[in-house]
C-alpha positions as CSV (number, residue, x, y, z in Angstrom):
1,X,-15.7,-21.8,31.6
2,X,-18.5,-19.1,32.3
3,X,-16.5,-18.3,35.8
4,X,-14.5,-19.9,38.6
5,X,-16.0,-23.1,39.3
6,X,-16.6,-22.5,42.8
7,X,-19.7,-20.3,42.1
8,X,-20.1,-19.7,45.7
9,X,-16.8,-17.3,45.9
10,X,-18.6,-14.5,44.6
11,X,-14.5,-13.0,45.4
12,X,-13.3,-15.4,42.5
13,X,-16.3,-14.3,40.3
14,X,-15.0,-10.6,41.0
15,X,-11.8,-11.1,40.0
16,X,-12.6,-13.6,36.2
17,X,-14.4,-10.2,35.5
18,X,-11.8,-8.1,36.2
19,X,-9.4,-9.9,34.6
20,X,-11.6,-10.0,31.5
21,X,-12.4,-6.1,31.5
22,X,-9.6,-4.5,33.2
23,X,-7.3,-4.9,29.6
24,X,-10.2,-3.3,27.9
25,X,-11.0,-0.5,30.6
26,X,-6.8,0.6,30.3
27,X,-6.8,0.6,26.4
28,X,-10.4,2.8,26.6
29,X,-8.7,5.1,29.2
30,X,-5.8,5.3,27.4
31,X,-7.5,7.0,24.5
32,X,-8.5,9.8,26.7
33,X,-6.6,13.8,26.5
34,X,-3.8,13.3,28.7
35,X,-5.1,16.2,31.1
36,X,-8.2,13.7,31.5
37,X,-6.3,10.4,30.9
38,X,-4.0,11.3,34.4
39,X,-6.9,12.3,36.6
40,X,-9.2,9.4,35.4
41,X,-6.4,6.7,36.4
42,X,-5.3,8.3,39.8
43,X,-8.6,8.0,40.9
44,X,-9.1,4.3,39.1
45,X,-6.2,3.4,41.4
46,X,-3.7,2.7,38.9
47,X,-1.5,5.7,39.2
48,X,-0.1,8.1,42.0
49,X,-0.6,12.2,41.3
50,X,2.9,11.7,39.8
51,X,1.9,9.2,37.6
52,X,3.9,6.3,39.0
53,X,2.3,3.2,39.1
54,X,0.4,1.8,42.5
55,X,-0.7,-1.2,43.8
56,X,-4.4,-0.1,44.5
57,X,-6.7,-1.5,42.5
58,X,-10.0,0.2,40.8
59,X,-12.7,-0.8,43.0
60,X,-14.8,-4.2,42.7
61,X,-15.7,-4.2,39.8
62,X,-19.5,-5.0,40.7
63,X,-21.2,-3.6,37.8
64,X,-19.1,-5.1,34.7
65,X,-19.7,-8.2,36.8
66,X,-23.4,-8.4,36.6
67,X,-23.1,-7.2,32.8
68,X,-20.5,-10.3,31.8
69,X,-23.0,-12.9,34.4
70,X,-25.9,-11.8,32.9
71,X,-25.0,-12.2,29.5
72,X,-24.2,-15.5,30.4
73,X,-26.6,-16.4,32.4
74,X,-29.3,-15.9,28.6
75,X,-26.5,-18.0,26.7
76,X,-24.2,-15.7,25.4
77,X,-20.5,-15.5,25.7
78,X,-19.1,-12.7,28.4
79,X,-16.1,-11.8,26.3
80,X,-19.0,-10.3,23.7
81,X,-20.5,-8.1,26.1
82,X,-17.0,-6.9,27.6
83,X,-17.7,-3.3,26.0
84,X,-20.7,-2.8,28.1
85,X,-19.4,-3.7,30.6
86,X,-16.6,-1.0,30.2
87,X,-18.9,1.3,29.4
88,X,-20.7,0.8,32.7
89,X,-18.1,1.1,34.8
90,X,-16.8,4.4,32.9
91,X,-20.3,5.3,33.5
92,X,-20.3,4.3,37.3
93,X,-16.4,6.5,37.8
94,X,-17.9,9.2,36.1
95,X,-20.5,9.6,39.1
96,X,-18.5,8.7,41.6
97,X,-16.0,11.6,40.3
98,X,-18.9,13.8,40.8
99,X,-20.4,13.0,43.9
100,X,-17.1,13.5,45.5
101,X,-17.2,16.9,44.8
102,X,-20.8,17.5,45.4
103,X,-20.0,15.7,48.8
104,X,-17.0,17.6,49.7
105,X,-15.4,14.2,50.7
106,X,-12.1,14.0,51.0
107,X,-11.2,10.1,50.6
108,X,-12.3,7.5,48.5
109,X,-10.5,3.9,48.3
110,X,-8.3,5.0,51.1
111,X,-6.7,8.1,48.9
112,X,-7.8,11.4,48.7
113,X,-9.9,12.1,46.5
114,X,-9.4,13.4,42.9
115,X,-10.5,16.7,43.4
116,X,-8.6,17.3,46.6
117,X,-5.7,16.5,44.3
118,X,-6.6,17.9,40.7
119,X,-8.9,20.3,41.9
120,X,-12.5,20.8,41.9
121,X,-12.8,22.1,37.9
122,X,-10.7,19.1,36.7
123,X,-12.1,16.7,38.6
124,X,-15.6,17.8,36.8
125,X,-14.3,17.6,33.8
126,X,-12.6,14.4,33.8
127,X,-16.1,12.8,35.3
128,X,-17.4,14.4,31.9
129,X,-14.6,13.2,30.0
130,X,-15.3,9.3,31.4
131,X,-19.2,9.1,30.9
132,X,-18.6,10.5,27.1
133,X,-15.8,7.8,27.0
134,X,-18.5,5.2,28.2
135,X,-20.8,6.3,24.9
136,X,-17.6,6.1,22.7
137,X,-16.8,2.4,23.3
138,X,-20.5,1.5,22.9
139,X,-20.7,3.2,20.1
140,X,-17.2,2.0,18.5
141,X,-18.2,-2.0,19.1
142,X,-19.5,-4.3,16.0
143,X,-22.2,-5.8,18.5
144,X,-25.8,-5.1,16.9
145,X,-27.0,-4.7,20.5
146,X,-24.4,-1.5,20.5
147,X,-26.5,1.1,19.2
148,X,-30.0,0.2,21.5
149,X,-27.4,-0.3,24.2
150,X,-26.5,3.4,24.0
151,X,-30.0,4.7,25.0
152,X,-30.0,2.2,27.5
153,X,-27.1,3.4,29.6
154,X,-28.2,7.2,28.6
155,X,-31.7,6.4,30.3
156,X,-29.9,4.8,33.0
157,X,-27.5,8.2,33.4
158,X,-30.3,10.8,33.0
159,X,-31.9,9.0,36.1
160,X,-29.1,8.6,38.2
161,X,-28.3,12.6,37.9
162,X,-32.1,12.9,38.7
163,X,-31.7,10.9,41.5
164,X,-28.3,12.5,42.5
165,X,-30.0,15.7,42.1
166,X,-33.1,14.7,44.3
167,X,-30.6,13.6,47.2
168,X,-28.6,17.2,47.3
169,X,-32.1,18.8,47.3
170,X,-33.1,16.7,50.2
171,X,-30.1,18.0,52.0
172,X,-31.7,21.8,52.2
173,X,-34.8,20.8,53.3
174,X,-35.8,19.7,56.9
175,X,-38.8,17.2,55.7
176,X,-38.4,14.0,53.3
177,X,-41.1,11.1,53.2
178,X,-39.9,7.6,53.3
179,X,-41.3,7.3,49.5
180,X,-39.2,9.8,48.0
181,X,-36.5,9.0,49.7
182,X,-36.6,5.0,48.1
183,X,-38.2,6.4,44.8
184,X,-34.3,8.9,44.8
185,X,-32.5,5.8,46.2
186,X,-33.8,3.8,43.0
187,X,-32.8,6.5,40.4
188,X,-29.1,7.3,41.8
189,X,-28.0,3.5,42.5
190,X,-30.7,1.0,41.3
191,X,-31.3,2.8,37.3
192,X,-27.6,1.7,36.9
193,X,-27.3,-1.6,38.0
194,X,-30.7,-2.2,37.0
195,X,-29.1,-0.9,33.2
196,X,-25.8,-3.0,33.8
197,X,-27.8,-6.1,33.9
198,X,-30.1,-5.0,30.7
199,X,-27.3,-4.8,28.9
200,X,-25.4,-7.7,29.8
201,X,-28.6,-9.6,28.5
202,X,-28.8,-7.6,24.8
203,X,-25.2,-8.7,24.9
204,X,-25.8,-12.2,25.4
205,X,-28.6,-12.5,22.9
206,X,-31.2,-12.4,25.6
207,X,-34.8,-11.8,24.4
208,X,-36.9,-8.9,25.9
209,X,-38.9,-11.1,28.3
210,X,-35.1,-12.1,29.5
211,X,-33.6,-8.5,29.5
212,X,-36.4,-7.1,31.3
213,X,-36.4,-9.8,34.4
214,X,-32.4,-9.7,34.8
215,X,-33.2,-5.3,34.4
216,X,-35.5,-5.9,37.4
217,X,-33.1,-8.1,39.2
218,X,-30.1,-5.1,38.7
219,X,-32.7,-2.7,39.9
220,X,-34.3,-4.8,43.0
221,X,-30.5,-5.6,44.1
222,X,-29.4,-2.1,43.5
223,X,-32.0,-0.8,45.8
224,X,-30.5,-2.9,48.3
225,X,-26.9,-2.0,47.8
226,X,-28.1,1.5,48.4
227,X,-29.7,0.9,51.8
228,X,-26.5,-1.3,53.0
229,X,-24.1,1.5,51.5
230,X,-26.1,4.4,53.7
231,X,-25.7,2.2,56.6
232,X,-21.9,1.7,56.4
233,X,-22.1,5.6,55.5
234,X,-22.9,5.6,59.3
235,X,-21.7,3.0,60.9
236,X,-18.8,1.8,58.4
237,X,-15.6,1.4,59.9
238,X,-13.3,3.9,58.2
239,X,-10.3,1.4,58.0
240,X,-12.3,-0.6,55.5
241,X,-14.7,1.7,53.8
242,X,-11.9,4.4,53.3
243,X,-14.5,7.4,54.2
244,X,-14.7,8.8,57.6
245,X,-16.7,7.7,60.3
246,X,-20.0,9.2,59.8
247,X,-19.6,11.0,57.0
248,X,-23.3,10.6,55.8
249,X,-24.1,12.5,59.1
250,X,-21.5,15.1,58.8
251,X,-23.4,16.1,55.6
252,X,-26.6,15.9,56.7
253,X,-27.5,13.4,54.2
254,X,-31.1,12.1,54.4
255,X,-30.1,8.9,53.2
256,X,-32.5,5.7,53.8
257,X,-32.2,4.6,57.3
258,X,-32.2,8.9,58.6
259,X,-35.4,9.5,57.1
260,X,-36.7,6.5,58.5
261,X,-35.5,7.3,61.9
262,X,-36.7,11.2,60.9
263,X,-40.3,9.9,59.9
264,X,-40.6,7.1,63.1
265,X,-42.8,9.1,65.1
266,X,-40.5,8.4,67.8
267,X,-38.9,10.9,69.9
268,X,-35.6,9.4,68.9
269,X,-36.4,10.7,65.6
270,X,-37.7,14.1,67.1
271,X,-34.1,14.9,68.9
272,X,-32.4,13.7,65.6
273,X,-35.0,16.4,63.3
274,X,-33.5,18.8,66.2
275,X,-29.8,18.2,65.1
276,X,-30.3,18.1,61.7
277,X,-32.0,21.5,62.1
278,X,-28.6,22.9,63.7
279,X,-26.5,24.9,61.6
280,X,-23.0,24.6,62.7
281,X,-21.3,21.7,61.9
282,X,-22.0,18.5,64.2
283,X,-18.7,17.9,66.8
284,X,-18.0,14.2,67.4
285,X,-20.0,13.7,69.7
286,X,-23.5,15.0,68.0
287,X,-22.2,12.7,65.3
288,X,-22.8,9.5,67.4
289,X,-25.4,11.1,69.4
290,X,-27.4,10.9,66.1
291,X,-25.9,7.6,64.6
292,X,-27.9,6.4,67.6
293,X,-30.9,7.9,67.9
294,X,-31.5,6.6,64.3
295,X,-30.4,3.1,65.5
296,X,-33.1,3.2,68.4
297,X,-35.8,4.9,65.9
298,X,-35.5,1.6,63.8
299,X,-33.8,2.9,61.1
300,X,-30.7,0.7,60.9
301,X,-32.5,-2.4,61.8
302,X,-35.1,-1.3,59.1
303,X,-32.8,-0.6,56.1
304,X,-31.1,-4.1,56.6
305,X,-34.4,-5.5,56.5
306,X,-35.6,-3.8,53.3
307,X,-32.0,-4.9,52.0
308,X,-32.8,-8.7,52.8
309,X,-36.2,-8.2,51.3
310,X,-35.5,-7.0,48.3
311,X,-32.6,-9.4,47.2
312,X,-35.3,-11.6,47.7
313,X,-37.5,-9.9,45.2
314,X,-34.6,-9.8,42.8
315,X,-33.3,-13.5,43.3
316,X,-37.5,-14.3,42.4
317,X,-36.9,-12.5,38.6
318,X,-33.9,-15.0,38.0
319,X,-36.1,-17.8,38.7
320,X,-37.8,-16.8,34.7
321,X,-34.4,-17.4,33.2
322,X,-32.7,-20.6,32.7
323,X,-31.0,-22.1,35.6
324,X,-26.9,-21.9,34.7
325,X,-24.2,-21.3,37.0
326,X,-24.0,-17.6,36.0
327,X,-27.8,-17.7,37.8
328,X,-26.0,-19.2,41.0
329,X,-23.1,-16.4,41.2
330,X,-25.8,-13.5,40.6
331,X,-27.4,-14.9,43.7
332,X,-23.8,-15.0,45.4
333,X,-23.1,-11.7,44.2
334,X,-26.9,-10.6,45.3
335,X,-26.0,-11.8,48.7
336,X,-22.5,-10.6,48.8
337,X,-23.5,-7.3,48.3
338,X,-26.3,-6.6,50.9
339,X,-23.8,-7.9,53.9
340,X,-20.7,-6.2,53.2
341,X,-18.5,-4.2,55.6
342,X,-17.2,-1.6,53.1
């Protein structure tokens, strides 16, 4: 069986791919310095600062999923293409270990965060330790896609740091156009799923034609993950996103649905250019003072539209690859993803 029958419980789907990488995610960690090894599964969930195992889990898993349903979805079998999909997600802690640090956030998965723990250095170094990690498994697999699937996940990697970079810029600078803003959004989210998928299909045996559709479908869908994750960055509720309220706003961020609000022409989006402009920190009740001036500028209703319109887009690539029911739990998945609460 591809995945759980019901193809619709895109929950069911999440958890056959964790079951299949997870075993293969522990035994790559495992390898790892134990100074690295430690940080690496405290913040993967699997271990308290003392090392004593936890209940928590390692996130969703979304990425390794779309690299195992993909290579399904062109014929091939999932279980092949289980070291991309490792190397993925190493790929996808690795920047998440960073951005923590560059966002001076203090929770993530309703823990504190590894460098509030480990410290700033060591968190740094253990994101560094995880995307090398992420090369070493492709590179240590006896699939001929192994070696092209290294510059694959490299390209996706050098723009998602261009796109990470792009975002911390746009923080220190008081105007952003909308197009820069999606062109950053597609390089630090979109590059990665759009790579996930690309290699799930050079896993599978999927021909170029097919690799480059389900690459467009990652991209397209990561896109809109990106506009529905800066949304719950400001208007997530904290007991399921496990970030504080606001925290987006509290940084300044020009994420999607701010610059939109920032570019309206409104004068919602003129008092909210005034607040960003402030240089003390924003009080409490600045922060929802802004949250909705960007809701009545448009922005919120805006990013949720862009998010509906693009899985659209991406669900229209799918329809140049053979219809499967790996093809109907990327559409769940698509869907799942672009109306989520955390």
């Amino acid at each position: 069986m591809v995945a759980p029958e019901r193809v619709n419980d895109t929950e069911q789907t999440l958890a056959w791919s964790r079951e299949l990488v997870d075993p293969a995610l522990r035994a790559a960690i495992d390898t790892l310095p134990g100074s690295m090894r430690g940080i690496a599964g405290y913040h993967l969930g699997w271990w308290d600062q003392d090392g004593k195992r936890t209940a928590s889990g390692n996130g969703k898993a979304v990425r390794p999923t779309l690299t195992l349903l993909c290579a399904a979805l062109v014929g091939g079998r999932p279980a092949d293409a289980v070291p991309a999909a490792v190397a993925v997600e190493l790929v996808h802690n690795f920047s998440l270990l960073h951005d923590d640090v560059m966002d001076g956030d203090p929770t993530r998965r309703h823990r504190p965060t590894a460098w509030t723990v480990y410290g700033t250095g060591a968190a740094i170094l253990a994101g560094d330790s995880l995307l090398t990690l992420a090369l070493d498994v492709l590179a240590g697999c006896a699939h001929p896609a192994a070696g092209p699937g290294m510059r694959v996940l490299s390209a996706a990697v050098q723009e998602l740091v261009d796109g990470q970079c792009a975002d911390m810029e746009f923080e220190r600078r008081s105007i952003v156009d909308l197009a820069e803003c999606q062109s950053m959004a597609g390089s630090k989210t979109a590059a990665l799923m759009g790579g996930a998928c690309a290699l799930g299909g050079s896993f599978g045996g999927g021909s170029p034609e097919q690799t480059g559709h389900l690459r467009a479908f990652g991209e397209h869908v990561g896109l809109a993950f990106q506009h529905v994750d800066d949304l719950l960055g400001i208007w997530g509720d904290e007991r399921t996103t496990g970030k504080p309220v606001y925290s987006d706003l509290g940084n300044r961020k020009k994420s999607l649905p701010v610059v939109y609000a920032l570019t309206s022409g409104t004068q919602e989006g003129g008092e909210l250019a005034a607040l960003y402009a402030e240089t003390k920190p924003l009080a409490d009740k600045e922060l929802r003072k802004a949250a909705d001036l960007i809701e009545r500028a448009g922005g919120r209703a805006w990013s949720q539209e862009q998010a509906d319109l693009l899985v659209a887009q991406a669900l229209a690539h799918l329809e140049h690859l053979p219809p499967s029911p790996a093809a109907k739990e990327l559409t769940g998945l698509a869907h799942r993803l672009t109306h989520r609460t955390h």
